[in-house]
VMD Tcl script that draws the C-alpha trace (Angstrom):
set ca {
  {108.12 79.49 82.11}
  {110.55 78.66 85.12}
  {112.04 80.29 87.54}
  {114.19 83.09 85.81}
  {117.53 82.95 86.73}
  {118.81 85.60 88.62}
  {122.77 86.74 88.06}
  {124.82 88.55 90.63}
  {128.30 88.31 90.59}
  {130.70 90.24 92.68}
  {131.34 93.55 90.30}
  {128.86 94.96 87.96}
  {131.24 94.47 85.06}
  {130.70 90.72 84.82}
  {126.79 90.93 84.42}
  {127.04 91.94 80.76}
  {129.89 89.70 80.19}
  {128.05 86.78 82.29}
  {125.08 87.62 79.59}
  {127.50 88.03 76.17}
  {128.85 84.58 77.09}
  {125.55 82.32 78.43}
  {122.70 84.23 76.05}
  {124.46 86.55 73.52}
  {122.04 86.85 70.60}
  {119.42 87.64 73.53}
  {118.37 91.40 72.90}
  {118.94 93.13 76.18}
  {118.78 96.75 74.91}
  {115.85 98.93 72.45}
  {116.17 102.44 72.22}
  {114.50 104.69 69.54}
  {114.21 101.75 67.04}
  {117.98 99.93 67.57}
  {118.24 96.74 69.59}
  {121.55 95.52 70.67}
  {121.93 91.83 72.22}
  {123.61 91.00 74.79}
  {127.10 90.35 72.60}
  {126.81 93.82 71.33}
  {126.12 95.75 74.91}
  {129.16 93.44 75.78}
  {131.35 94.48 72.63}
  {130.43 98.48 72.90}
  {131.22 98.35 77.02}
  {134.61 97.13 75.87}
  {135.18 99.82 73.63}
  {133.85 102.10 75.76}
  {136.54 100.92 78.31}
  {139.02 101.62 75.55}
  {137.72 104.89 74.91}
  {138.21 106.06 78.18}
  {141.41 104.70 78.71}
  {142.54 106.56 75.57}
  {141.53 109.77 77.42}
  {143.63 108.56 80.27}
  {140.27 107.73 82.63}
  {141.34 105.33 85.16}
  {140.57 103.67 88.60}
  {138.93 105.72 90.95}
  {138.46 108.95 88.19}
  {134.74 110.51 88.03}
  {133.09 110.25 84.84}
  {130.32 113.21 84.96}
  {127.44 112.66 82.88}
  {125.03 115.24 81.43}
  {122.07 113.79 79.86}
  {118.73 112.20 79.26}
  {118.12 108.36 78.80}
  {120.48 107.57 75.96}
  {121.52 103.99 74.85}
  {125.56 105.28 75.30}
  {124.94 105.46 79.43}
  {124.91 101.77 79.44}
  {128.39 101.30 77.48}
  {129.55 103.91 79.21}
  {128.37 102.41 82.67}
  {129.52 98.73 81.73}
  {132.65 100.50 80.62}
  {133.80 102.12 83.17}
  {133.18 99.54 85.47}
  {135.53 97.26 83.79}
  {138.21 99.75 84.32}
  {137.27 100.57 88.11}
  {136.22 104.53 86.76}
  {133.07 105.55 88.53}
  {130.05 106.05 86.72}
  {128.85 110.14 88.47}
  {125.27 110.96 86.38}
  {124.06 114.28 86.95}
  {120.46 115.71 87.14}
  {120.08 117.58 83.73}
  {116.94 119.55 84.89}
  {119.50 121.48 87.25}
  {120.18 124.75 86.71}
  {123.97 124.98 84.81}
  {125.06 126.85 88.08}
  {124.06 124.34 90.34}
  {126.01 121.78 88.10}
  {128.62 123.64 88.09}
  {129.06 123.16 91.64}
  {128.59 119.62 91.37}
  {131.26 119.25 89.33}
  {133.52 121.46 91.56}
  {132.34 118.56 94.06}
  {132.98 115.48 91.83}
  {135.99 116.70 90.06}
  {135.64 114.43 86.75}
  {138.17 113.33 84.67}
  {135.63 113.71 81.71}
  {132.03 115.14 81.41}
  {130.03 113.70 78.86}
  {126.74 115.30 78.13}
  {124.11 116.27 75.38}
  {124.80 119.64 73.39}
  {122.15 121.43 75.10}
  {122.94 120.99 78.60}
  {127.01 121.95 77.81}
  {125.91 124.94 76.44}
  {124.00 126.36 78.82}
  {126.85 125.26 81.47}
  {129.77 126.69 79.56}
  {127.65 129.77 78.69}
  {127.11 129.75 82.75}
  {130.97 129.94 82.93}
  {131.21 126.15 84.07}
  {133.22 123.16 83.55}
  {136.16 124.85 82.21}
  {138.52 122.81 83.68}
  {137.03 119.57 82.75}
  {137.49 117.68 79.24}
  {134.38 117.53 78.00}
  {132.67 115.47 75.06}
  {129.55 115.69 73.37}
  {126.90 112.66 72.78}
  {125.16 112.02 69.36}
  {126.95 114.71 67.33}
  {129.67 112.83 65.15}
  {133.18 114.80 64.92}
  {136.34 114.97 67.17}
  {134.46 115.97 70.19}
  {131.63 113.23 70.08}
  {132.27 110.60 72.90}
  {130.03 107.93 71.00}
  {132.54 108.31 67.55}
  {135.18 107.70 69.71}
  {133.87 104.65 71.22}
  {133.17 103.29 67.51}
  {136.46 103.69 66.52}
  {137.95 101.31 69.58}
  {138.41 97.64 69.49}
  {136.32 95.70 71.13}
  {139.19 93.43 73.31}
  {138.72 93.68 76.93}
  {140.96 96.19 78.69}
  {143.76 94.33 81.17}
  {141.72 95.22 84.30}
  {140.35 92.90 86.97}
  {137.26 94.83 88.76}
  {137.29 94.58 92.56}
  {134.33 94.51 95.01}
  {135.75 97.41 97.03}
  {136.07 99.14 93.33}
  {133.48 102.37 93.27}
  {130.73 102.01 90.66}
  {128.91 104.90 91.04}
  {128.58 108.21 92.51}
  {124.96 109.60 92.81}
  {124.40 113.01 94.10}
  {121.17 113.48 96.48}
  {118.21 115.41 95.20}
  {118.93 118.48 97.52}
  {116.01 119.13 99.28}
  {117.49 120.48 102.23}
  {120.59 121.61 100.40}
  {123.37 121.31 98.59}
  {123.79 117.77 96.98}
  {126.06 115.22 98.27}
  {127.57 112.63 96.40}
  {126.81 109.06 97.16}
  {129.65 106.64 96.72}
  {128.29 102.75 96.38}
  {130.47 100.12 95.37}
  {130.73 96.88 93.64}
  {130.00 95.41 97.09}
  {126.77 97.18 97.53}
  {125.59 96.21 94.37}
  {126.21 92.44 95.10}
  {124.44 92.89 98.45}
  {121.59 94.82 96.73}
  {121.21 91.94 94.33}
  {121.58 89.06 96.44}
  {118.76 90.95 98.82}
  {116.05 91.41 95.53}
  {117.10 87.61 95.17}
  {116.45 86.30 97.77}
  {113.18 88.44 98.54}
  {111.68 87.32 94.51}
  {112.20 91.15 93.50}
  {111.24 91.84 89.64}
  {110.33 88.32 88.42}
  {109.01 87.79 85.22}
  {105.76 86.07 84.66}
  {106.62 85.24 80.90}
  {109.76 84.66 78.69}
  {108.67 88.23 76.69}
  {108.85 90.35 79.86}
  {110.34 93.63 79.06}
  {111.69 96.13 81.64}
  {110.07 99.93 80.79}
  {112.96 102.25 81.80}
  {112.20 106.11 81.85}
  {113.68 106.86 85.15}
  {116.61 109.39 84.87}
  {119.58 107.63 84.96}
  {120.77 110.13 87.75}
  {118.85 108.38 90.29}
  {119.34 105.72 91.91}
  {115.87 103.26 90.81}
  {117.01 104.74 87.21}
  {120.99 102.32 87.30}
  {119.03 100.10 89.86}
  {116.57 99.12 87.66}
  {118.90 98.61 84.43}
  {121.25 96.42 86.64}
  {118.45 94.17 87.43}
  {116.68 93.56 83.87}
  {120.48 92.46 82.53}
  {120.93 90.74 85.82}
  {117.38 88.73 85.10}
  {118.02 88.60 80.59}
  {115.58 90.91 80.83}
  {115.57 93.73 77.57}
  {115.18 97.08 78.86}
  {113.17 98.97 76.51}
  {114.96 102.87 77.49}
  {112.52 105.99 76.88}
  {114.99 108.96 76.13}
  {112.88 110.49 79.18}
  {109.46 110.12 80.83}
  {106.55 110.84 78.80}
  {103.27 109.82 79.85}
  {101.63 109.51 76.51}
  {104.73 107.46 74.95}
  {104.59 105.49 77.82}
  {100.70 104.43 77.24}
  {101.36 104.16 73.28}
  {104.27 101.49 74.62}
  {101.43 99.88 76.71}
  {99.55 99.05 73.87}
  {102.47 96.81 72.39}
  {102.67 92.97 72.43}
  {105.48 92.56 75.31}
  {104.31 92.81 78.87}
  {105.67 95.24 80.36}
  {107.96 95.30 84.04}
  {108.37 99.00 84.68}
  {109.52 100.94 87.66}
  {107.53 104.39 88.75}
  {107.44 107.34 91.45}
  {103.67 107.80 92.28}
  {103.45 111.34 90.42}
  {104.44 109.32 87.25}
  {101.80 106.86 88.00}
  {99.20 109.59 87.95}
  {99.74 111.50 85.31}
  {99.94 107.90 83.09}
  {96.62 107.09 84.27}
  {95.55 110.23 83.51}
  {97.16 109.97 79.34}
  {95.53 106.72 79.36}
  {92.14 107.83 79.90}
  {92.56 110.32 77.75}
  {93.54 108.46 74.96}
  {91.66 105.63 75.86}
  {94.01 103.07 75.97}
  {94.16 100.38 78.14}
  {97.07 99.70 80.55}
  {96.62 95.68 80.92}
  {100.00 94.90 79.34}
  {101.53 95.94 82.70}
  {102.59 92.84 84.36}
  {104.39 94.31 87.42}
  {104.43 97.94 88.63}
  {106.71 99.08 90.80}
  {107.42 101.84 92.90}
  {108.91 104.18 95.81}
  {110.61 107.70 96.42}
  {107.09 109.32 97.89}
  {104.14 108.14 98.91}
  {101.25 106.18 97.29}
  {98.28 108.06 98.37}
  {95.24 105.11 98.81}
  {92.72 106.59 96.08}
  {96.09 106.57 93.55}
  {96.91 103.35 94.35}
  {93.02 102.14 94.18}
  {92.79 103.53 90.61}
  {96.04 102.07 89.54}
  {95.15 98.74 90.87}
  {91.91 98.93 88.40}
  {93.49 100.54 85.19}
  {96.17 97.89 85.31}
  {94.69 94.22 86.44}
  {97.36 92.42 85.55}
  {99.79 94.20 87.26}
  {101.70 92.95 90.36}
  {102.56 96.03 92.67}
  {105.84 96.25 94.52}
  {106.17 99.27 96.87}
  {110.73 100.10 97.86}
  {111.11 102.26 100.54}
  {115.22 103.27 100.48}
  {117.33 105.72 99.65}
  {120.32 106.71 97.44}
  {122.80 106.20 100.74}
  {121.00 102.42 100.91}
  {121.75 101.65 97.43}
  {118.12 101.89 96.69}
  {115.30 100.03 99.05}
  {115.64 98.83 101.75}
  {112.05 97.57 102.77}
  {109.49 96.06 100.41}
  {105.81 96.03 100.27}
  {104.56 92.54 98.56}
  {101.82 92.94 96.04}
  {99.49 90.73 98.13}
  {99.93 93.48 100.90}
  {97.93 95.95 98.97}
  {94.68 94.60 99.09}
  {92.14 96.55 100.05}
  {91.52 96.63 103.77}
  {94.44 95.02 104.96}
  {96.32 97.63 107.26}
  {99.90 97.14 105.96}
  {98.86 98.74 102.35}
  {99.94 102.21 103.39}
  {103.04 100.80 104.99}
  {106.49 100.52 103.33}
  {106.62 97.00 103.96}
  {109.21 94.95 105.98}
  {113.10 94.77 105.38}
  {114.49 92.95 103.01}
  {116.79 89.99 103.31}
  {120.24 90.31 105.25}
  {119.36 94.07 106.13}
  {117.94 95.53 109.26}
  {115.98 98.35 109.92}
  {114.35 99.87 113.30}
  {113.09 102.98 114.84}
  {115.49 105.05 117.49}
  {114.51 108.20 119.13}
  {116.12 110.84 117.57}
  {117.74 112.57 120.17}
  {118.89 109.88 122.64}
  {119.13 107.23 119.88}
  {117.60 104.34 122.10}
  {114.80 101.91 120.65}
  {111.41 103.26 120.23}
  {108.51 100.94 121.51}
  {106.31 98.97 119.10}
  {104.03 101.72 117.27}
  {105.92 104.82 118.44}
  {107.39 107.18 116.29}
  {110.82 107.62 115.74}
  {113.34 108.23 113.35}
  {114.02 105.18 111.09}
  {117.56 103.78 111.03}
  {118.98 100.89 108.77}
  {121.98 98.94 108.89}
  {123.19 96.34 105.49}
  {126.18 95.71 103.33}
  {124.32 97.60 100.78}
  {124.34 101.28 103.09}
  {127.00 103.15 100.87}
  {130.49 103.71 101.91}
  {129.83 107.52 102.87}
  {129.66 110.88 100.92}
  {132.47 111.54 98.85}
  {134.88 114.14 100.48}
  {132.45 115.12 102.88}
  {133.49 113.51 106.45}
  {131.11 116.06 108.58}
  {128.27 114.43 106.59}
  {129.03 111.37 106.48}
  {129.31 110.92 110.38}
  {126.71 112.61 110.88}
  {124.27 110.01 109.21}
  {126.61 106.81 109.77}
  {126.56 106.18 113.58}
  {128.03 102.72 114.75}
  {127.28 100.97 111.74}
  {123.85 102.04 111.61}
  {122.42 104.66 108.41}
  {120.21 107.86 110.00}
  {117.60 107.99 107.51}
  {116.18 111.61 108.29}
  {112.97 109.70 108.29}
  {110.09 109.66 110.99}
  {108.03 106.73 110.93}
  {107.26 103.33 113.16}
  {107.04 99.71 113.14}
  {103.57 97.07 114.06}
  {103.93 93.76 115.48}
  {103.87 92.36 112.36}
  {107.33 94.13 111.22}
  {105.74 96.42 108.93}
  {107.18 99.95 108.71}
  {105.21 103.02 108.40}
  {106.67 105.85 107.00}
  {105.43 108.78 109.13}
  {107.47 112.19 107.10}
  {110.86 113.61 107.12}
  {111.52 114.42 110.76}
  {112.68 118.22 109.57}
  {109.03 118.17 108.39}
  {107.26 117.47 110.94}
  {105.34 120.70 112.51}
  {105.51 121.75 116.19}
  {101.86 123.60 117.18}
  {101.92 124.97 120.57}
  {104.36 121.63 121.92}
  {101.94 119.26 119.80}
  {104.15 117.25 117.28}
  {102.16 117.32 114.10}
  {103.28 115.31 110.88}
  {101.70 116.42 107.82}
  {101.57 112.88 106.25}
  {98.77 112.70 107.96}
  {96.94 115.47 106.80}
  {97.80 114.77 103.42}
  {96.47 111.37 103.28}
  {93.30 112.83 104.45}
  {92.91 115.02 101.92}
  {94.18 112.96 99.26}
  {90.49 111.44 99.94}
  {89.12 114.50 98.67}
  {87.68 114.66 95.02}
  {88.27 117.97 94.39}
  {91.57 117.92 94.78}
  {94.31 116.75 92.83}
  {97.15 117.35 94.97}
  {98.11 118.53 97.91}
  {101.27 119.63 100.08}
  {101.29 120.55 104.38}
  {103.95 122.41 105.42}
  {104.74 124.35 108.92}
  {104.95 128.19 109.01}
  {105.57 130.79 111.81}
  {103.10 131.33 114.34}
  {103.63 134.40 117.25}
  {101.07 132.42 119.39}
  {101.76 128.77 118.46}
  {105.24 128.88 117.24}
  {104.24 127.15 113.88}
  {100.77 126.95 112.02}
  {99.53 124.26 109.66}
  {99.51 125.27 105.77}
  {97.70 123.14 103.42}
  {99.38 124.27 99.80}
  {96.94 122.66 97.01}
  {96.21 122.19 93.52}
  {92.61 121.43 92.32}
  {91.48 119.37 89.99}
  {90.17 120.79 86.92}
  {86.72 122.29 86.69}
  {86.61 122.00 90.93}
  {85.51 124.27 93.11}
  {86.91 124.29 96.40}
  {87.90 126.74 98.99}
  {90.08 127.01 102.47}
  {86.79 127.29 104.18}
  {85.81 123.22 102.20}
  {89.23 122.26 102.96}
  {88.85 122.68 106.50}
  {85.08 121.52 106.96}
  {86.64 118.38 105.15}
  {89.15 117.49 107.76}
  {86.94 118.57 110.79}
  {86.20 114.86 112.29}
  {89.05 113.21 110.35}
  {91.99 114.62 112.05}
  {92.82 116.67 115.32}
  {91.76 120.19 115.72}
  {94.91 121.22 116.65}
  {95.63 120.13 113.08}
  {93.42 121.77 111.47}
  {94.80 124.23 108.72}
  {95.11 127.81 109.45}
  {96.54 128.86 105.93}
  {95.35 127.56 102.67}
  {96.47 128.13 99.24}
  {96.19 127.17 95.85}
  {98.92 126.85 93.45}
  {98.37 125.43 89.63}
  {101.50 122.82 90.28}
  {103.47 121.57 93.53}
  {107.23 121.92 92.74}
  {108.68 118.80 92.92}
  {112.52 117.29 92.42}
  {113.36 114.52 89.87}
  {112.28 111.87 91.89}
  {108.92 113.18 92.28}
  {109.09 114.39 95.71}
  {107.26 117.60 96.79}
  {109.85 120.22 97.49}
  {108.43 121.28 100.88}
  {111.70 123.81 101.38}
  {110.64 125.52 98.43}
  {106.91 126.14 99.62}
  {108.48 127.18 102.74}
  {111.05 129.61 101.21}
  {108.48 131.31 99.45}
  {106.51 131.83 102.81}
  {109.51 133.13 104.53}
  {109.55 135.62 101.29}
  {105.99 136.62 101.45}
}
mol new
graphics top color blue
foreach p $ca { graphics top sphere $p radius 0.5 }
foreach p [lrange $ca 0 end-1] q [lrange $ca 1 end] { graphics top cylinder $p $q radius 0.2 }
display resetview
């Protein structure tokens, strides 16, 4: 095939209409045995915009949503972008009191959710002064009977750039979540960047896009906004299942899918179970933690005829911001357990922390990034906002350093890193040592109080079935490989790291249990 061509107009409203116009029989949406072409995504996002007109949702007004991977997110996304509403998912695994709060935060005009999850926040006393609708029920209350009852004529709206599109709220691992406000604008820029850079190409006219990233993160609308934006059909999982996702792999489209490293693992570890083979992949990509080398190594060989794409960003960048070509991972080249370099028309370098000038090549700072994709700010929460938006320029949180090829190497989160008798310590390092280790499966370092040192390394770790390994292994197996000074004085085993919905280790969990005993 050709080139694909790649759309990106100015508001993410005109991609599906771009698409029901120029290919509408194309089939741009499967979920749970329905396919809907591109005229039909088109048609429902229009009654979806009439729906939520008829409930008196307008510019600027929140939309909360409450749910898993359902085909009604993308009406309701296309939808409400036609009308300027903003699109707010919310992480479902929460606990109903801690979206309860969200919603205090967001203060929707409508929350939309599955039965379950309404339940259990109305039985939690929340959301009682929201109107709230229920998906997949049927009745008065059903937000999807309401859209089918709507005409399908476009509402009289014209979408602007500076129009809000979504609202994503931050995993909280350091606290409460804060909501992320991205525009039309930092979509375009977004696009035109992946452009540009030859992000999520197809190889073949059958390419489908795998989707079972919550849509309450930001890779999860990212990666939906690119397969329309490429006439791509996004084959939606109702959520991430690693067996479902191997029985998909053994289908006749190739598959384009988009994967934290923890969902990587435990597919390659359905696969061999089953075993299945994983060669339909034709492009993996990934981000939001770390590839350890072994992972990546066995990934590489379960899925040949995969191209790997590593993102390094962040919901305040609109997604990535760097990108790590597949031809970068090959073994023994050094930039493999880098994040890549920046992508087109944005810039990103490392500043000292506390006096904000310019590291030197190689030294470690904290990583900063300035584009026209950074989001506007976090929505009615100036402190915040200023705190991480500094002259233009976005304050990542993270530590890491740049070679003199423009690579960047993420180090940790600089509130991770570990202070040993004055010796910085980043436990990236000491996990990636370990990661080496075949015993273990897992593993997580954190920093805990110390009367002689001031902090003490922890290694927290889960084995691998039938291994047996103790502290005393886990320290003879890092004598040589890293520092003394680095060297664990606390080791424990747990039978699963907690982790958010992205897939990142929740460190300030491990740590509030040790500050609990």
């Amino acid at each position: 095939m050709g080139q694909r061509e790649i759309i990106n107009p100015p508001v993410i409203a005109d991609l599906i209409e771009v698409q029901a116009r120029e290919r509408p029989e194309r089939v741009g949406l499967l979920f749970e045995g329905r396919s809907f072409t591109y005229a039909e995504m088109n048609a429902r996002a229009n009654q979806a915009a009439q729906a939520l007109v008829s409930l008196g949702v307008g510019r600027g007004d929140r939309i909360g949503w409450l749910a898993r991977n359902v085909a009604t997110f993308w009406d309701a996304l296309f939808g409400a972008a036609k009308i300027g509403a903003v699109m707010t998912p919310i992480n479902w695994r929460l606990a109903p009191a801690e979206v309860a709060k969200i919603l205090d935060d967001a203060r929707p005009k409508l929350l939309v959710g599955e039965t379950a999850f309404l339940e259990a926040l109305r039985a939690a006393g929340g959301g009682e002064d929201v109107n709230i609708m229920t998906l997949e029920t049927g009745g008065a209350d059903c937000f999807d009977a309401l859209v089918d009852k709507q005409s399908d004529v476009a509402v009289e709206y014209a979408p602007m750039p500076e129009d809000v599109a979504v609202q994503l709220y931050t995993s909280g691992t350091t606290g409460l979540p804060k909501g992320v406000v991205l525009t039309n604008s930092c979509y375009f820029e977004v696009g035109a960047a992946g452009g540009a850079a030859g992000i999520v190409i197809p190889k073949t006219d059958d390419e489908a896009i795998l989707h079972a990233l919550p849509h309450f993160h930001v890779a999860g609308v990212n990666f939906g906004i690119m397969a329309v934006a490429r006439a791509m059909p996004i084959i939606q999982h109702r959520q991430f299942d690693p067996a479902a996702i191997v029985k998909e792999a053994q289908g006749d489209a190739p598959l384009n899918a988009f994967f934290v490293p923890a969902m990587i693992m435990m597919i390659l570890e359905a696969a061999k179970s089953a075993g299945a083979s994983l060669e339909k992949f034709a492009a993996v990509s990934y981000g939001a933690a770390p590839m350890p080398e072994p992972l990546l190594d066995s990934a590489i060989a379960a899925m040949p005829n995969a191209a790997f794409t590593q993102f390094y960003g962040m919901t305040e960048t609109t997604g990535g911001v760097t990108v790590l070509a597949h031809d970068d991972h090959a073994k023994g080249k050094k930039q493999r357990v880098s994040a890549g370099r920046p992508l087109p028309g944005c810039e990103v370098k490392v500043c000292d922390p506390v006096t904000g000038a310019e590291t030197h090549q190689g030294e470690t700072g904290e990583i900063v990034v300035r584009s026209g994709f950074v989001m506007d700010g976090y929505w009615m929460n100036p402190d915040a906002t200023q705190e991480v938006l500094r002259d233009g320029w976005y304050w990542s949180g993270d530590a890491g350093y740049a070679d003199e090829n423009g690579f960047i190497y993420v180090v940790d989160r600089i509130k991770d890193m570990i202070i040993s008798g004055g010796e910085n310590i980043y436990p990236a390092e000491i996990e990636s040592v370990l990661a080496t280790c075949p015993a273990l499966l897992e593993v997580a370092v954190i920093g805990v109080p110390d009367e002689r040192w001031g902090e003490a390394v922890k290694v927290v770790a889960v084995k691998r079935p039938a291994a047996e390994i103790d502290a005393g292994d886990i320290v003879e197996f890092l004598k040589g490989k890293v520092a003394d000074f680095k060297l664990p004085q606390h080791v424990a085993f747990l039978d699963a790291l907690p982790r958010n919905p992205s897939g990142k280790i929740l460190k300030t969990t491990l740590r509030s249990a040790e500050s609990r005993g």
